[in-house]
C-alpha positions in Angstrom: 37.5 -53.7 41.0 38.9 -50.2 40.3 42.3 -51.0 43.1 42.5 -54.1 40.8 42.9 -52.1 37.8 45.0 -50.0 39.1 47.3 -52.8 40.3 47.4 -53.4 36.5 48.8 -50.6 35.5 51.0 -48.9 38.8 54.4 -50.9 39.7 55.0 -49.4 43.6 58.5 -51.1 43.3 56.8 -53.6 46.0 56.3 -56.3 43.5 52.4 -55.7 43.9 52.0 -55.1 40.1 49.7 -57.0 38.7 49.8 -58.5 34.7 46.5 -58.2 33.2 46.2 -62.1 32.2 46.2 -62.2 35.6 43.8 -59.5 36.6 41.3 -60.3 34.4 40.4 -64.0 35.0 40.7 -62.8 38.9 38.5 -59.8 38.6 35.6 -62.1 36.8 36.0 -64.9 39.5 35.7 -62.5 42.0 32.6 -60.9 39.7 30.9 -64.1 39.1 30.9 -65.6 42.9 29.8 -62.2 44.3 26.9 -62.4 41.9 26.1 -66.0 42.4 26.9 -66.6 46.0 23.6 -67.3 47.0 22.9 -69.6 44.5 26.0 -71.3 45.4 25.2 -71.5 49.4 21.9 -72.9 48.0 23.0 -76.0 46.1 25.9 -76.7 48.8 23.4 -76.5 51.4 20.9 -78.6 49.4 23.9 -81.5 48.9 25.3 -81.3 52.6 21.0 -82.3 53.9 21.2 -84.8 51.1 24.3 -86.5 52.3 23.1 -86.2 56.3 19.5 -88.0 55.2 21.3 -90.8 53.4 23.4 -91.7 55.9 20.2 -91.7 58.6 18.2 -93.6 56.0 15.2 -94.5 58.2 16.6 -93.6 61.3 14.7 -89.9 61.9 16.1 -87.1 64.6 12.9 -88.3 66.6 13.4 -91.9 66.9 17.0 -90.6 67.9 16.0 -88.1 70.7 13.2 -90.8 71.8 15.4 -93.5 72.0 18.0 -91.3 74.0 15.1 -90.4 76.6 14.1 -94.1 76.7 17.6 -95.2 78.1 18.3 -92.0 79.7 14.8 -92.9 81.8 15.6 -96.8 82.4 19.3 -96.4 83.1 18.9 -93.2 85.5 16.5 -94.8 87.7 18.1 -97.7 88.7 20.9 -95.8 91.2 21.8 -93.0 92.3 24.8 -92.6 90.4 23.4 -93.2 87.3 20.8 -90.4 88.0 23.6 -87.8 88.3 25.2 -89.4 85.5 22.0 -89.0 83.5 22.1 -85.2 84.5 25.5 -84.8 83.3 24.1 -86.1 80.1 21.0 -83.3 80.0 23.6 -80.8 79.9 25.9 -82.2 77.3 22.3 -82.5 75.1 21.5 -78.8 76.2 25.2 -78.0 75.2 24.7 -79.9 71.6 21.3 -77.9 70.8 23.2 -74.8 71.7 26.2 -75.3 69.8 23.6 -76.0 66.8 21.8 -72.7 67.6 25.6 -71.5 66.9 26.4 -73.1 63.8 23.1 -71.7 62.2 23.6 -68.0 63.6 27.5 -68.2 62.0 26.0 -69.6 58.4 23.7 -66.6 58.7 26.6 -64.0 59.1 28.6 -66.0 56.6 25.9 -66.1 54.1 25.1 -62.4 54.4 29.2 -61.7 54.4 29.6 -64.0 51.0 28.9 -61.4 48.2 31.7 -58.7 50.1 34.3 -61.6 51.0 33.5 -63.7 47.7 34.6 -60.5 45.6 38.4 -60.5 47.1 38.7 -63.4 44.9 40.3 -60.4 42.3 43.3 -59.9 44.2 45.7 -62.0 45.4 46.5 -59.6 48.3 42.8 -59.6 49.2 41.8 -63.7 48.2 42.6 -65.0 51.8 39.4 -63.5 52.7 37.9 -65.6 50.0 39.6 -68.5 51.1 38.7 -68.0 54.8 34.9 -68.2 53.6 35.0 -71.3 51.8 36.9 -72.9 54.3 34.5 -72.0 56.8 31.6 -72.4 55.1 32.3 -76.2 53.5 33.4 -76.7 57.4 30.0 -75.8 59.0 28.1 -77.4 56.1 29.8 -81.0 56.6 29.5 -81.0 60.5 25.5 -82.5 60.1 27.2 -84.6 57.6 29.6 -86.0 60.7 27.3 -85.8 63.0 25.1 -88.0 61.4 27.9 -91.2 60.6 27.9 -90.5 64.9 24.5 -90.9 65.4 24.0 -93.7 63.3 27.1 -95.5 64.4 25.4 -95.0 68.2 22.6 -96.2 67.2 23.1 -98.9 65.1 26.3 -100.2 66.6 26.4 -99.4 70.2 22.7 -99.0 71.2 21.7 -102.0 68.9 19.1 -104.5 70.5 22.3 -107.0 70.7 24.3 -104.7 73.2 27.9 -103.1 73.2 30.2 -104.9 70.9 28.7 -108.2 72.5 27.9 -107.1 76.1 24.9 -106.9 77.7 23.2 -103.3 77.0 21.1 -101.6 79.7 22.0 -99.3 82.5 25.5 -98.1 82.7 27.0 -98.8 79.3 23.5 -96.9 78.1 24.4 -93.8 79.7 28.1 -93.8 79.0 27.3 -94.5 75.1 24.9 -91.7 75.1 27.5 -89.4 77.1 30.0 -90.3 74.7 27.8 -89.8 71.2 26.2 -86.5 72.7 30.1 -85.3 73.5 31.6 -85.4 70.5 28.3 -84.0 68.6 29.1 -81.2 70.6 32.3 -80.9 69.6 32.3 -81.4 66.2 31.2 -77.9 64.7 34.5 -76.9 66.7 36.7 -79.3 65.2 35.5 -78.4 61.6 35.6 -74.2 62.8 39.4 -75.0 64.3 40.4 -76.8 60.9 38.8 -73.9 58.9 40.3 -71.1 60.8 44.0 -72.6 61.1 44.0 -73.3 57.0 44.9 -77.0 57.8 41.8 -78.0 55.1 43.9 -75.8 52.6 47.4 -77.2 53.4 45.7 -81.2 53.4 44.1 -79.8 50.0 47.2 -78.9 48.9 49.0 -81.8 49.7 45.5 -83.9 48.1 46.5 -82.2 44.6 50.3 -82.6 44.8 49.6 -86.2 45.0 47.2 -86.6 42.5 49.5 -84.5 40.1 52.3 -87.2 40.8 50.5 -90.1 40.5 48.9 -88.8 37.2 52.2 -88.1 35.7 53.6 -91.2 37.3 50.6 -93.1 35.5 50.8 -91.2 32.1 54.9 -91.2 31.7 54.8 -95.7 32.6 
């Protein structure tokens, strides 16, 4: 707060002068999320569960890991093939609970981090930090939110009692439909980490307001 001030006041000659009807609606931004960070993590964490339940609807995280073992068991025993294959599919789930371990353990750090990164909101030489943590932090909170249109898709689409798209369910497709759903559970909390990190969520924001802008002045000037 007190750099920020000075920024106010001191011209370097570096451009890094700051105007105070600039300073102060940063410095209270900065203020007010610091302050109410946890409050804020709260009610986002509260809407991302809300989201991932509605999409399951009835369909619990132990019907899904039952039905899972089910097929694993049926399709696994009928060669051996699909017993290795079934194996291959134990690690990816092994891989999935780990990488969920991981998301946790990172909302931890972030959530402890939030009041001292939330707080370089006051300066636009320090706000990236800010940035960084809402990027990340909306990331990791929507991955259960993807992971669950995955499941249920699996589940109600693939693994229905009709079969694949049609086909006749059972054995091979079981597994492979299983492999596949478990693979890119797994790999979603890195896809939504990658798009935080890199700032594409920022730039496809960006481009999300532009758009709207244009469309509203489009709409208002016809």
């Amino acid at each position: 707060m007190l750099f920020g001030a000075g920024l106010v006041i001191v011209d370097s000659g570096t451009g890094t002068k700051l105007r105070a009807k600039e300073a102060v609606p940063r410095l209270l931004a900065g203020a007010g999320a610091a302050n109410l960070s946890l409050v804020i993590l709260r009610h986002m964490t509260e809407i991302s569960n809300g989201l991932s339940r509605g999409i399951m609807g009835s369909l619990t995280s132990q019907a899904v890991a039952a039905g899972m073992a089910d097929k694993l068991m049926n399709g696994a025993f009928d060669n051996p093939f699909l017993a290795l294959l079934g194996l291959f599919i134990i690690v990816l789930a092994i891989l999935v609970a780990v990488a969920y371990v991981m998301r946790i353990a990172i909302l931890v750090v972030l959530t402890a981090a939030a009041p001292l990164l939330l707080v370089t909101h006051a300066l636009p030489q320090t706000e990236n930090w800010a940035r960084l943590w809402w990027r990340a932090t909306l990331a990791l909170l929507a991955v259960p939110v993807a992971q669950s249109f995955l499941v249920v898709a699996g589940f109600q689409v693939f693994l229905s009692g009709d079969g694949l798209l049609g086909l006749s369910s059972g054995g091979l497709v079981d597994l492979l439909v299983i492999g596949c759903i478990l693979y890119l559970l797994f790999k979603v909390p890195f896809w939504g980490l990658d798009v935080a990190m890199s700032g594409a969520g920022s730039a496809t924001w960006r481009k999300t307001k532009h758009y709207a802008t244009v469309a509203a002045k489009t709409a208002v000037a016809a």
